[in-house]
N, C-alpha and C positions, 0 to 999 in steps of 0.2 A: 552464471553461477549466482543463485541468492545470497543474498548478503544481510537480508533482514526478511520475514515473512511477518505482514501488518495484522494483529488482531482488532478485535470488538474492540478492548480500552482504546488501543492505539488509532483507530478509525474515530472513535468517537470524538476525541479529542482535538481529531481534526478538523474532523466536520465540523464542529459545534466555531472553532475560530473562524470557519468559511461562511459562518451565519447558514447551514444547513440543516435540517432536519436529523440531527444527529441519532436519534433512537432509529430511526426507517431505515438511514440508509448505512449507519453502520453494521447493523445484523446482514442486510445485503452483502456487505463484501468483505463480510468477515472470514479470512484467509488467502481472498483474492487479491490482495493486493502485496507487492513486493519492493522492494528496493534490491537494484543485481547492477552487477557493473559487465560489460560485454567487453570480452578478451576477441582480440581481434589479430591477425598475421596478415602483413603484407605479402600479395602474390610472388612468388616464382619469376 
C-alpha cells in the first residue's frame, strides 16, 4: 500500500544531498519512486 509517491521536487532534493546529478536523475524517476509499508499475515 503507498504511503507516499516521490516527485521531481521530492527526488531533486534528495539527490542534490547525496551529491548527485540532481537535474538527470531526478526527471528519470520522477513518479518511480515510493515509500509503502508491506502488511503481512502469519501462516495458517
Amino acid at each position: 500500500e503507498p504511503t507516499r509517491i516521490y516527485r521531481f521536487d521530492d527526488a531533486k532534493a534528495f539527490l542534490q544531498g547525496a551529491g548527485l546529478d540532481a537535474e538527470l536523475l531526478a526527471r528519470e524517476v520522477n513518479g518511480c519512486v515510493m515509500g509503502a509499508f508491506v502488511r503481512a499475515r502469519k501462516p495458517a
